[in-house]
PLY file of the C-alpha trace (Angstrom):
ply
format ascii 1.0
element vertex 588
property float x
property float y
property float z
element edge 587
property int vertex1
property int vertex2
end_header
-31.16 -35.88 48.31
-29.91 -32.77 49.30
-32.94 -29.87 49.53
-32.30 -26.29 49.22
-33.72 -25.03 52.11
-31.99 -27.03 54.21
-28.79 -24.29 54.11
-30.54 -22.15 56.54
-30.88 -24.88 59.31
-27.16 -24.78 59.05
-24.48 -23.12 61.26
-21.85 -20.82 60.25
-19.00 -24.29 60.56
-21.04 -26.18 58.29
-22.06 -23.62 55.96
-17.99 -22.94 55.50
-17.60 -26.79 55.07
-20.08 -27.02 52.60
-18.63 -23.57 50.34
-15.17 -25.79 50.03
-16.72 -29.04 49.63
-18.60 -28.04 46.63
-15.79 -25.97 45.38
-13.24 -28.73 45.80
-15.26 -32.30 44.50
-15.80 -32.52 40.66
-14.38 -29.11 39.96
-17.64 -26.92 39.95
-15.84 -24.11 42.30
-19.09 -21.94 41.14
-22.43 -24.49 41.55
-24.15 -22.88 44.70
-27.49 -24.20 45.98
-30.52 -22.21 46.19
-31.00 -20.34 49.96
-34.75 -21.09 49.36
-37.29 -19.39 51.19
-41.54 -19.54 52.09
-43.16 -16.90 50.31
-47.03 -16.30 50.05
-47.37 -18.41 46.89
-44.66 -21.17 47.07
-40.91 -20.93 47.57
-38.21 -18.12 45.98
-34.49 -18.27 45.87
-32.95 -15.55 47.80
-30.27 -13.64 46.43
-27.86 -10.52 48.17
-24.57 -9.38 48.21
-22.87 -12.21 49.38
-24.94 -15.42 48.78
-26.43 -16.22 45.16
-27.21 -19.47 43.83
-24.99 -20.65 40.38
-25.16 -24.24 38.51
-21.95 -24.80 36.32
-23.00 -26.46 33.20
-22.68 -30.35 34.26
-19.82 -32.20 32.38
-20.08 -35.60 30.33
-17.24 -37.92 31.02
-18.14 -40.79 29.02
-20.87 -41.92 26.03
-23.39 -43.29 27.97
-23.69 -40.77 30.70
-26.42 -38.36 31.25
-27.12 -35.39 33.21
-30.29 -34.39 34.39
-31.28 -30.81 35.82
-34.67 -30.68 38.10
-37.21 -28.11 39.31
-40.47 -28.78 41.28
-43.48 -27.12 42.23
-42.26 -28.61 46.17
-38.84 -26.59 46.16
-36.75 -29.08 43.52
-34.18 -25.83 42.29
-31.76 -27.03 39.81
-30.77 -30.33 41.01
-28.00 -32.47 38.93
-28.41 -35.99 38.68
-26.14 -38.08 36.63
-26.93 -41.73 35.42
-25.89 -43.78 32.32
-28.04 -44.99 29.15
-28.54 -48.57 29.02
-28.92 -49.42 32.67
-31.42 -52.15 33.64
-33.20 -50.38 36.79
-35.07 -47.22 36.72
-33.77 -43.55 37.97
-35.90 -42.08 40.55
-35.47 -38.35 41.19
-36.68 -37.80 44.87
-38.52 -34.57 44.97
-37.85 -31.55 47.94
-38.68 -32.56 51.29
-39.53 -29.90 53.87
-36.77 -29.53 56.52
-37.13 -30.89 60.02
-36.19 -28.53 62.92
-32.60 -28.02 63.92
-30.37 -29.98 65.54
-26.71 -31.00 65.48
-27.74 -34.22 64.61
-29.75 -32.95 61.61
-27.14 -30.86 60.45
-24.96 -33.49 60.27
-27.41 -35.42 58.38
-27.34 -32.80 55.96
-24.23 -32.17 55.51
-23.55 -35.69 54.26
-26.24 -35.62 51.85
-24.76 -32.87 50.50
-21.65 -35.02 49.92
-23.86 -37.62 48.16
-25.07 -35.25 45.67
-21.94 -33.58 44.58
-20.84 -37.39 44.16
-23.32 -37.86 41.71
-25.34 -39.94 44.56
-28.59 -38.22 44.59
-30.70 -40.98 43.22
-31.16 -44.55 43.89
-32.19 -46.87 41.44
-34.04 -48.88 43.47
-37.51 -47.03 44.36
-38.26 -47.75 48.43
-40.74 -45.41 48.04
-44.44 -46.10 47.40
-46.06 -43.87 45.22
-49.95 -43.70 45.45
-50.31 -42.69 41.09
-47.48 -43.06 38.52
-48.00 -42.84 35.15
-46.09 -43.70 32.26
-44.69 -42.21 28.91
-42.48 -43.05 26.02
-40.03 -40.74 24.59
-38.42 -41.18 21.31
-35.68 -39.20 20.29
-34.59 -38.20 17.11
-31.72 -36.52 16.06
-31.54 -37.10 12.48
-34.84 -35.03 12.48
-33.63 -31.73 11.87
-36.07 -28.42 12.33
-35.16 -24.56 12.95
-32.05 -22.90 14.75
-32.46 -20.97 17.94
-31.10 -18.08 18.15
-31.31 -17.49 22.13
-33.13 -16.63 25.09
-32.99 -13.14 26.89
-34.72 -10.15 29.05
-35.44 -6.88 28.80
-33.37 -4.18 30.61
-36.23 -1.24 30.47
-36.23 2.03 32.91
-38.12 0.29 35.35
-34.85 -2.34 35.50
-32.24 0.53 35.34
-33.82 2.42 38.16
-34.12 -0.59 40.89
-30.51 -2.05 39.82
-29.07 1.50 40.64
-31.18 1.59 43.99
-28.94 -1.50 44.83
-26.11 0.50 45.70
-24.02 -2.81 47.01
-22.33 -3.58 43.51
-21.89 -7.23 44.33
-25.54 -8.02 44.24
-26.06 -5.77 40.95
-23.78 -8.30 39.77
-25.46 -10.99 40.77
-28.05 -10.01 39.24
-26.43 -9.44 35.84
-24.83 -13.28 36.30
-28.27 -15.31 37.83
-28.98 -14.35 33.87
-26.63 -14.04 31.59
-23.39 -16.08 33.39
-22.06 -19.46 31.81
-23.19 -20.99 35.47
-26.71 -18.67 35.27
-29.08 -19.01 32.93
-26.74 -18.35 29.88
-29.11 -15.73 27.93
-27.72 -13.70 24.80
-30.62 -11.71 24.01
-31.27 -8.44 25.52
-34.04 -5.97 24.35
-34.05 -2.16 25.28
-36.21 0.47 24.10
-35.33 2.95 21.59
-36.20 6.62 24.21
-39.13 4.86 27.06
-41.66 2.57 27.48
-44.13 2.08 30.00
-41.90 0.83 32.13
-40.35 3.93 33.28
-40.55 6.85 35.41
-41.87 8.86 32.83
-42.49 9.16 28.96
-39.67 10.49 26.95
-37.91 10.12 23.37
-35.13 11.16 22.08
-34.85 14.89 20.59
-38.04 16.13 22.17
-36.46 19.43 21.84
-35.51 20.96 19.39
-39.06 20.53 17.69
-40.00 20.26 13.93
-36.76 19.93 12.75
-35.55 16.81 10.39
-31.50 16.89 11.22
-32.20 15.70 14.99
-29.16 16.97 16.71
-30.76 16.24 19.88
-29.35 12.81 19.11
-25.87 13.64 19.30
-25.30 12.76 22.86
-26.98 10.03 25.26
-29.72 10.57 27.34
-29.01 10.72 30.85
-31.16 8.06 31.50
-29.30 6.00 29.14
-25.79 7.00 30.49
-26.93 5.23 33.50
-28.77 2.01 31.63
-25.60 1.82 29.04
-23.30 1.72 32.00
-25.13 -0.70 33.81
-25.36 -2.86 30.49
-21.81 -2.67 30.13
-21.75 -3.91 33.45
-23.51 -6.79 33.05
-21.55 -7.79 29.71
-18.15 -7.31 31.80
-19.55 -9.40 34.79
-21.47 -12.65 33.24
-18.68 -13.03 30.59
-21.72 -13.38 27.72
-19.82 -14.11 24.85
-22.11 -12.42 22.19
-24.63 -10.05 23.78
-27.34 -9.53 20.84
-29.24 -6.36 21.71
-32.41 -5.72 19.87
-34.14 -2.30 19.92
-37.69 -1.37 19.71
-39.33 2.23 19.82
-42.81 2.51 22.19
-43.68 6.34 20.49
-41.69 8.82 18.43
-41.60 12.51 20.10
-44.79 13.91 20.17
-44.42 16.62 17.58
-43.83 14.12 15.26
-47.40 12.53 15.65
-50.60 13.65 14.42
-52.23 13.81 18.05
-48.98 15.57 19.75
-49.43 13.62 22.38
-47.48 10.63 24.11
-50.43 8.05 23.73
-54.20 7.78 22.59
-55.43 8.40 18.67
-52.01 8.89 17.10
-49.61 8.36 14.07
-46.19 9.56 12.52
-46.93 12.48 10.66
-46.00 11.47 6.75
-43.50 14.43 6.57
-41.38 13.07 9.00
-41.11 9.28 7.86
-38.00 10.18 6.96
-36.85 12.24 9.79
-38.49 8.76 12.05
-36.19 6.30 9.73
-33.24 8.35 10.38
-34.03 8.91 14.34
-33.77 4.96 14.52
-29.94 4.98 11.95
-29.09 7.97 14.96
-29.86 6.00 17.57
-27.68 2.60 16.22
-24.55 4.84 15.46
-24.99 6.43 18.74
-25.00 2.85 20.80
-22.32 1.95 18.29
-20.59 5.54 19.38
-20.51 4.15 23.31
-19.49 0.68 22.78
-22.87 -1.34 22.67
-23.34 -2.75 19.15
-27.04 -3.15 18.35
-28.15 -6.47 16.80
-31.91 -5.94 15.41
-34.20 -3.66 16.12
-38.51 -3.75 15.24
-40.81 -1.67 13.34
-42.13 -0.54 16.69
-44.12 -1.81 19.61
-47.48 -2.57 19.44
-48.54 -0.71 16.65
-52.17 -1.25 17.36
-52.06 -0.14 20.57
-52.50 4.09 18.75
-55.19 2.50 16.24
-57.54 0.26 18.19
-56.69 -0.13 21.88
-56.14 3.42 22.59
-58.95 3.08 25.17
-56.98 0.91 27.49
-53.77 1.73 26.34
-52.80 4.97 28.73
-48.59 4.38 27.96
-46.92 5.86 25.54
-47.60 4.11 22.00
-48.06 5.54 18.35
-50.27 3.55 15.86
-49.69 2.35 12.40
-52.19 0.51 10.08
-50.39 -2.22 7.84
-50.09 -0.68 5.23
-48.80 2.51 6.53
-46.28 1.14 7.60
-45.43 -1.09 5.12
-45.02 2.18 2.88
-42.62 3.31 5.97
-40.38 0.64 5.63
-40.24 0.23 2.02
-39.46 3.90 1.06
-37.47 5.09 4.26
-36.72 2.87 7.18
-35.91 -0.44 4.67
-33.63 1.30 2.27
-31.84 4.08 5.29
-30.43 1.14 7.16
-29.44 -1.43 3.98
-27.52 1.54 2.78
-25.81 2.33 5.84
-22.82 0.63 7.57
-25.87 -1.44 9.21
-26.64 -3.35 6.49
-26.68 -6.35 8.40
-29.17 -5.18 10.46
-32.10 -7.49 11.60
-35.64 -6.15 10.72
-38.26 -7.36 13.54
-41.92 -6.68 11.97
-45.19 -6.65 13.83
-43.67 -6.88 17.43
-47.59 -7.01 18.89
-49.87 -9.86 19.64
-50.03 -13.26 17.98
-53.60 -12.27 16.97
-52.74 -9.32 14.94
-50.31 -11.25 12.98
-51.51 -13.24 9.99
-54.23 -9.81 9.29
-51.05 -7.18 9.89
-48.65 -9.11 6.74
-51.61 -10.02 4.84
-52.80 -6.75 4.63
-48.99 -5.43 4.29
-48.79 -8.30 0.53
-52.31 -6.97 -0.27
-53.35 -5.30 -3.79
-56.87 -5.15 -4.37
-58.31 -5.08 -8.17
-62.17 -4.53 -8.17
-63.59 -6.85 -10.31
-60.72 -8.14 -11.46
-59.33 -5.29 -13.40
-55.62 -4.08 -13.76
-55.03 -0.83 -15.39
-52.03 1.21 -14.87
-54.28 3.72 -12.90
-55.84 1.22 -10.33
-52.01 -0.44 -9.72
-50.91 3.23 -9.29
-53.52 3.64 -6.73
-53.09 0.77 -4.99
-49.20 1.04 -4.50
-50.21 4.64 -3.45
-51.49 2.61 -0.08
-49.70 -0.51 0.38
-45.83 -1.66 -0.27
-46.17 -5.30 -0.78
-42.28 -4.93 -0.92
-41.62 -4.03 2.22
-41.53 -7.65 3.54
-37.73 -7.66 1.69
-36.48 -5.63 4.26
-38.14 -7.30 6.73
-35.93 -10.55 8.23
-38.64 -11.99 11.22
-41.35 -11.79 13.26
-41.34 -10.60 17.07
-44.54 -11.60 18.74
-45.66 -10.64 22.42
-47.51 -14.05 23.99
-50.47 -11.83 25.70
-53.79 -13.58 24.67
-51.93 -16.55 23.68
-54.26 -18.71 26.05
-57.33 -17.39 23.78
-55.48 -17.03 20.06
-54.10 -20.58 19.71
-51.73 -22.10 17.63
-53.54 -21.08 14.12
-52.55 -17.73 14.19
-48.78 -18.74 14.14
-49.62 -21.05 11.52
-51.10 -18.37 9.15
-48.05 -15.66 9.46
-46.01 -18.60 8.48
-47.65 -18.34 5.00
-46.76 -14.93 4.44
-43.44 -14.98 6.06
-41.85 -18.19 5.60
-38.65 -18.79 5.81
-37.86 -15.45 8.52
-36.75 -15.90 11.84
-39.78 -15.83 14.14
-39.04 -14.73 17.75
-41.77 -14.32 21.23
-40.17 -10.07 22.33
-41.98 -10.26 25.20
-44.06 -11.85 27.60
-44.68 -11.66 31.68
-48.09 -12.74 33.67
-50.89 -10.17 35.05
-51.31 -8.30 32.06
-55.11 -9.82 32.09
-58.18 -9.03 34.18
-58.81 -11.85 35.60
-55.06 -12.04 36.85
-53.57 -10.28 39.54
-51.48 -7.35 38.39
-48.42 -7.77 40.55
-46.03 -10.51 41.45
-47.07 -13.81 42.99
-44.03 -14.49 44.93
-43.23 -17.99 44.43
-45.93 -19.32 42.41
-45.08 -22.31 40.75
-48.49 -22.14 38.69
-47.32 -18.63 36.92
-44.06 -20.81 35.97
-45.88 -23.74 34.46
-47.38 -21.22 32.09
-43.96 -20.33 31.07
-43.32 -23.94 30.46
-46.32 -24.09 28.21
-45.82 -21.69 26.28
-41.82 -22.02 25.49
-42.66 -25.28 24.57
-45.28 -24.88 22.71
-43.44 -21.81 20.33
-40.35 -23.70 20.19
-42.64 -26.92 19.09
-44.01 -24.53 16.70
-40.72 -23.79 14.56
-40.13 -20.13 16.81
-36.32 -19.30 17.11
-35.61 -17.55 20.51
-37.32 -15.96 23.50
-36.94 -12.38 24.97
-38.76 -11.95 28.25
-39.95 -8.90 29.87
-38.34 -7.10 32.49
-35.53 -9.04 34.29
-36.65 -7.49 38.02
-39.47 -5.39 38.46
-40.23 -4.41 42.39
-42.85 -5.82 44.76
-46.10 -4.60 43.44
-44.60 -4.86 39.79
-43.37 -1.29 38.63
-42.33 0.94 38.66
-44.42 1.62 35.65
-45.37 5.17 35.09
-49.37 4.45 34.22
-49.09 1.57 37.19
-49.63 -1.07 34.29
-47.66 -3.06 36.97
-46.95 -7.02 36.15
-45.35 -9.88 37.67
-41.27 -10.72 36.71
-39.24 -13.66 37.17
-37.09 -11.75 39.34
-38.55 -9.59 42.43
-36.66 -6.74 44.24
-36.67 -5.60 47.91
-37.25 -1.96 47.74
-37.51 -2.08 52.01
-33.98 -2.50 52.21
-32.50 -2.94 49.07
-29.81 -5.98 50.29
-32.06 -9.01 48.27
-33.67 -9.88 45.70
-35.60 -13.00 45.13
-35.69 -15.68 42.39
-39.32 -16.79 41.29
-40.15 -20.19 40.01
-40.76 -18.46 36.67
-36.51 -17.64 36.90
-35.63 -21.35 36.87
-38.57 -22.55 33.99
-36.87 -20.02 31.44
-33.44 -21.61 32.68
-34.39 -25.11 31.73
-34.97 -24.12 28.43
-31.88 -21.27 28.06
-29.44 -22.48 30.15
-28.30 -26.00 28.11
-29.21 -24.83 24.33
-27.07 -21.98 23.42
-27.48 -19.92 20.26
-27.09 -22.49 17.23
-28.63 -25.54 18.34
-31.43 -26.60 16.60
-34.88 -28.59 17.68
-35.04 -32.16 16.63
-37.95 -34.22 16.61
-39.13 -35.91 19.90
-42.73 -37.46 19.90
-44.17 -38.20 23.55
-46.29 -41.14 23.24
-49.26 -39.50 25.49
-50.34 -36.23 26.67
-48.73 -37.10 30.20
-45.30 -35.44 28.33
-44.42 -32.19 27.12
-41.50 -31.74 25.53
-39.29 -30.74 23.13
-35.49 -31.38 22.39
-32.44 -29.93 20.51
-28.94 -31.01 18.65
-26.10 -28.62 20.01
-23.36 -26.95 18.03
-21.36 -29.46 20.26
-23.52 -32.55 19.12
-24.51 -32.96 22.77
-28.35 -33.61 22.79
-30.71 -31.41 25.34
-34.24 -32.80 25.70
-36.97 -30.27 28.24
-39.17 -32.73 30.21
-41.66 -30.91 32.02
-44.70 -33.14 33.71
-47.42 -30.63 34.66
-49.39 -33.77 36.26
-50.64 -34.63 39.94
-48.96 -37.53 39.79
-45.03 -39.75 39.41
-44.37 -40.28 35.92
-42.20 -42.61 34.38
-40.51 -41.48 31.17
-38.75 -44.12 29.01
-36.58 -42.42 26.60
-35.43 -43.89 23.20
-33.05 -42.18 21.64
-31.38 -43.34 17.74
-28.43 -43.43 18.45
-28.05 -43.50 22.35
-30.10 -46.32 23.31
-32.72 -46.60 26.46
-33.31 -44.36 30.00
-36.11 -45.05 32.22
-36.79 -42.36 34.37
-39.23 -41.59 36.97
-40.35 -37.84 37.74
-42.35 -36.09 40.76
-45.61 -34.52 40.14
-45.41 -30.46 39.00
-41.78 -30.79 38.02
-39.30 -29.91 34.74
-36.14 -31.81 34.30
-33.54 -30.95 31.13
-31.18 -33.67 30.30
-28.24 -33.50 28.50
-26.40 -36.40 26.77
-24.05 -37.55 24.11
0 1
1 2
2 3
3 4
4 5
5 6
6 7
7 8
8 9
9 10
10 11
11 12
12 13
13 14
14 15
15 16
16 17
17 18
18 19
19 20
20 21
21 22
22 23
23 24
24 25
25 26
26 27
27 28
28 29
29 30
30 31
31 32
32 33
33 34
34 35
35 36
36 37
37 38
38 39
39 40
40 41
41 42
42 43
43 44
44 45
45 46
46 47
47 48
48 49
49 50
50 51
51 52
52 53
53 54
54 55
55 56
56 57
57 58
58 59
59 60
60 61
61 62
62 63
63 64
64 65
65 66
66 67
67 68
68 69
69 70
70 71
71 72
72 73
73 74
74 75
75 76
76 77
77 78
78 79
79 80
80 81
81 82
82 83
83 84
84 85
85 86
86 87
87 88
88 89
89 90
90 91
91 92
92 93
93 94
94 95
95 96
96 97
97 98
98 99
99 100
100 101
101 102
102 103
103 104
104 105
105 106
106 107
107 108
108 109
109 110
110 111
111 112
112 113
113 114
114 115
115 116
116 117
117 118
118 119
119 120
120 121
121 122
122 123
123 124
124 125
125 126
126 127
127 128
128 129
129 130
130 131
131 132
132 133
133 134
134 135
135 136
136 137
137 138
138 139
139 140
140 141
141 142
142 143
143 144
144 145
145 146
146 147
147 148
148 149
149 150
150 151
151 152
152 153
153 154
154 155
155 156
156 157
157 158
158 159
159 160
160 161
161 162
162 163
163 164
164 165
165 166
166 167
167 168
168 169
169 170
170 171
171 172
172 173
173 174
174 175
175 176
176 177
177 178
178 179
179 180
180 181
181 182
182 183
183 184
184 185
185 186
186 187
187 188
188 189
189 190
190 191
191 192
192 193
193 194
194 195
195 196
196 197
197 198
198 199
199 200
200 201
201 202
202 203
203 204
204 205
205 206
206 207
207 208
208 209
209 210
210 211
211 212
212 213
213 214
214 215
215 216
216 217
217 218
218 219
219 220
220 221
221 222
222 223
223 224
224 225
225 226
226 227
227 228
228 229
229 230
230 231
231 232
232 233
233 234
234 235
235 236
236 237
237 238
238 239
239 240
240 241
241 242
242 243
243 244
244 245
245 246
246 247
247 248
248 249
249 250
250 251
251 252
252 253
253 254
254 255
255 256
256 257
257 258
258 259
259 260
260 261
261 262
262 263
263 264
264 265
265 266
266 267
267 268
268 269
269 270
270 271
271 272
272 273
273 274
274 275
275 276
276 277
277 278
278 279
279 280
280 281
281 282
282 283
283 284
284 285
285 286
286 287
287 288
288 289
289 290
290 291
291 292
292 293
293 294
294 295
295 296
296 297
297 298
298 299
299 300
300 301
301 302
302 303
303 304
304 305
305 306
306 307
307 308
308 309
309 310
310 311
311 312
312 313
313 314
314 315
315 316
316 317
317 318
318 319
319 320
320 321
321 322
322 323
323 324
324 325
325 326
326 327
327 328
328 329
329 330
330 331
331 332
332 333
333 334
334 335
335 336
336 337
337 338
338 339
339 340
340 341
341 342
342 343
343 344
344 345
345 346
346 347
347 348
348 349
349 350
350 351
351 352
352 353
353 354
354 355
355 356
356 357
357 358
358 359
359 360
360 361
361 362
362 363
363 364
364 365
365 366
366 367
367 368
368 369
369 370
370 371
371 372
372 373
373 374
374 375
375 376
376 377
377 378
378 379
379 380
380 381
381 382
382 383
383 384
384 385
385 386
386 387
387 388
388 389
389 390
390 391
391 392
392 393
393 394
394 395
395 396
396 397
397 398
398 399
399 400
400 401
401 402
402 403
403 404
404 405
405 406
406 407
407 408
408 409
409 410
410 411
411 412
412 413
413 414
414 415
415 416
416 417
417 418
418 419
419 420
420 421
421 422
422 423
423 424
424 425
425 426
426 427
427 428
428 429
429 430
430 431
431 432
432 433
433 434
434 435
435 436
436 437
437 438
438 439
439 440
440 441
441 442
442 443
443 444
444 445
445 446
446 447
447 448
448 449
449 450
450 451
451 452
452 453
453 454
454 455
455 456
456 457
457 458
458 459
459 460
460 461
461 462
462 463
463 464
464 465
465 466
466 467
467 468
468 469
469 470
470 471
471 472
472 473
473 474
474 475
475 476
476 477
477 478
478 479
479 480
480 481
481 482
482 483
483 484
484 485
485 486
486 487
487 488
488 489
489 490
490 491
491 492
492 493
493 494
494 495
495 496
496 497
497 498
498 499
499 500
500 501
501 502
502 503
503 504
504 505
505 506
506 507
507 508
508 509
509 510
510 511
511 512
512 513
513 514
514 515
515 516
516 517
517 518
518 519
519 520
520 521
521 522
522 523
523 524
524 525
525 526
526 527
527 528
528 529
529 530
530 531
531 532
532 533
533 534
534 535
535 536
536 537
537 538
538 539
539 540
540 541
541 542
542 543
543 544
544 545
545 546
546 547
547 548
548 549
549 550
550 551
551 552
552 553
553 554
554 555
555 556
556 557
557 558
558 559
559 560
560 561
561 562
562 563
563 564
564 565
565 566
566 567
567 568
568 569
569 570
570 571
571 572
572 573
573 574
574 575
575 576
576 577
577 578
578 579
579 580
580 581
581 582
582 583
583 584
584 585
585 586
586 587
């Protein structure tokens, strides 16, 4: 099999004979291999202006035939193998193999591997290989089994993402950027989020209509921030490049402006004064008519982020932020934000609540449905009080659940599993998530490191396993220390800049996890059941709007492992695996 790294051995002759032998055989004019590179903690994709890596969906040409897309912890990026159901011998997928050095005789070598692999010749199945451990799992398959819709995958374009892209001043690699994401032949994502004025993940803090102050009509919002005349344009960009056929943009507000809050202040100790709920409902109907205004419809927006962080966690929360207790803001959105937007042209509207950690999530909408009777007793009085504090009612203008994934590691499963009993039946959603928010972690990217990525793996699995709808990730580049961030609460990102020189960019292994889950299940598939028949599996597999089915395989073991699927309807697949490696296979 062909390895990725193998296109730098080559000369400039063979590197021109490979561009037209992969755009001429089998019609995939815009599949280019990953230029993979050594970096401190494993391998990255490099990207600049002229060289990006692309996979063009793989096509079916008959029933039996599958597809199979793998990734490995050894350098495995996006590899297609094809097979059929119902063959006798097994399919071995031959993991990366480090380069030798260069010479004409190698490069040869290469090049006709590369032949055998956009063939459809990239594995044997005959194994000549002798594997030291290989263990073994059965799959079933079953697509009959119906569970939840997905809605999609995406990232977040913050400050932070606006202000590297425009360093970039080569528009070709903005744009491949824009397409490594959201492109038919990227990973295919249709969620975006953005925040409503900053985040932490900016220059600086700002909001919209700092100035005037104390004044309800906020015609400071009658015109775009210049900071969002830049990120709008660039947006707009990336919709115009990557072709995403519905871009659904979802909203969220880190802090109103500080004369709204009850601290003045852009962080610490601080709520919405109750005065200006109304002014704060109509600052988020301003803001949707003024995307609308310039061209970028807005498809959901949240309550607000992290509402604990200006209650509880002020302490270690130095960004901006602005608290709310449950039930404060339940009465928020029941009397002003729920009833502003239902009655505008926004109607439609989707309502994200919570949009903080899994483990404030079952206590935040219990305490929203709460009405406490001492002793049992109901008069007309206590009820009065009571509804004086809480708005059980909110929850109807509420349509799902965002969730950040920090602490997931710690807050298992259980806390998903009680929000589902006071929001059944809404569309639940993970808004964010990246690695080195923790102590123990390192605060900044660790270029290459397949181990970050497995954690990825885990968890989309997991959430998806659990009856979630989509994924929004964090930042979709951040630079190489993980900003800029304007209180250095620096992370890692799935994508890592060059600031030196500003001509690359490089893909982490984190990049091509979220792809094998994004990148074959568009918006409105929906999970189906598939059981594992040991702990040697995860996975987790959908029905597409096409009837195709798309199962994630992801082996997080030492060792080989030998999967033999069983689908309904399909039949039988026996597949062997490397150690540390994710596969997604699509069939009929």
């Amino acid at each position: 099999m062909l390895k990725c790294k193998n296109w730098l051995f080559l000369g400039p002759l063979l590197q021109l004979l490979l561009v037209l032998l992969i755009a001429v055989i089998g019609g995939q004019a815009e599949t280019v291999p990953c230029k993979l590179r050594d970096a401190q903690y494993g391998k990255v994709c490099v990207c600049t202006s002229d060289y990006c890596d692309y996979l063009d969906n793989p096509t079916l040409s008959k029933d039996e035939e599958f597809a199979l897309i793998s990734s490995s912890k050894k350098g495995l990026r996006f590899e297609v193998s094809k097979g059929n159901f119902g063959a006798k011998d097994k399919y071995i997928i031959k993991d990366y193999e480090e380069p030798k050095a260069e010479t004409a005789a190698r490069n040869v070598t290469i090049l006709s591997r590369l032949m055998d692999q956009t063939l459809g010749k990239i594995f044997s199945q005959t194994d000549s290989t002798t594997k030291p451990i290989t263990r073994s799992v059965k799959l079933k398959l079953d697509r009959s089994k119906l569970y939840q819709r997905i809605e999609g995958f995406g990232g977040s374009f913050t400050g932070a993402v606006s202000y590297l892209v425009d360093n970039y001043k080569a528009q070709d690699i903005q744009d491949h950027l824009y397409k490594s994401y959201y492109a038919p032949n990227g990973l295919g994502f249709n969620l975006l989020r953005i925040s409503i004025g900053g985040c932490d993940f900016d220059l600086a803090p700002w909001a919209y209509n700092e100035k005037p102050e104390n004044e309800t009509v906020l015609t400071g919002m009658d015109e775009l921030d210049h900071r969002d005349v830049l990120r709008l344009a660039q947006i707009k960009r990336l919709k115009e490049v990557s072709g995403v056929k519905n871009l659904r943009i979802k909203g969220a507000a880190w802090s109103a402006p500080p004369w709204m809050k009850t601290n003045n202040r852009w962080t610490g100790f601080g709520r919405l004064k109750q005065q200006y709920y109304q002014t704060w409902a109509d600052y988020h109907l301003k803001w949707i008519d003024l995307m609308e205004k310039n061209d970028l419809p807005i498809w959901a927006i949240s309550t607000g982020n992290e509402p604990m962080n200006g209650i509880l966690f002020m302490v270690f929360v130095k960004f901006m932020s602005m608290g709310w207790t449950p039930q404060t803001q339940a009465i928020w959105v029941a009397d002003n934000l729920g009833p502003t937007i239902r009655n505008s042209k926004y109607k439609d509207l989707f309502i994200f609540g919570n949009d903080d950690q899994r483990y404030t999530s079952p206590f935040w909408f219990k305490q929203v449905t709460l009405l406490v009777f001492p002793s049992g007793f109901q008069s007309p009085i206590t009820v009065s009080v009571q509804m004086n504090r809480t708005r059980p009612n909110s929850l109807q203008y509420i349509d799902g659940v965002a969730l950040h994934w920090y602490w997931d590691e710690i807050f298992g499963n259980s806390f998903v599993h009680s929000t589902n009993e006071y929001m059944a039946n809404k569309i639940q959603i993970i808004s964010e998530s990246c690695i080195g928010d923790k102590p123990w972690q390192k605060a900044a990217p660790l270029l290459g490191s397949w181990e970050r990525a497995e954690k990825y793996a885990r968890s989309f699995i997991s959430h998806l396993q659990d009856g979630f709808h989509g994924w929004i990730d964090w930042n979709i580049i951040l630079d190489e220390v993980g900003g800029p961030n304007y209180v250095n609460n620096t992370v890692d990102a799935p994508v890592v800049a060059n600031t030196t020189s500003y001509t690359e960019f490089y893909k982490q292994p984190m990049f091509y996890i979220m792809g094998h889950f994004s990148k074959l299940v568009p918006e409105g598939s929906v999970h189906i059941e598939a059981v594992a028949s040991n702990v040697n599996l995860d996975c987790v597999a959908f029905k597409r709007p096409d009837d195709k089915i798309v199962a994630v395989l992801f082996n997080s073991g030492r060792a080989d492992l030998n999967i033999d699927i069983t689908d309904t309807i399909r039949g039988n697949l026996l597949v062997n695996v490397p150690a540390r490696s994710i596969h997604t296979i699509l069939y009929n």
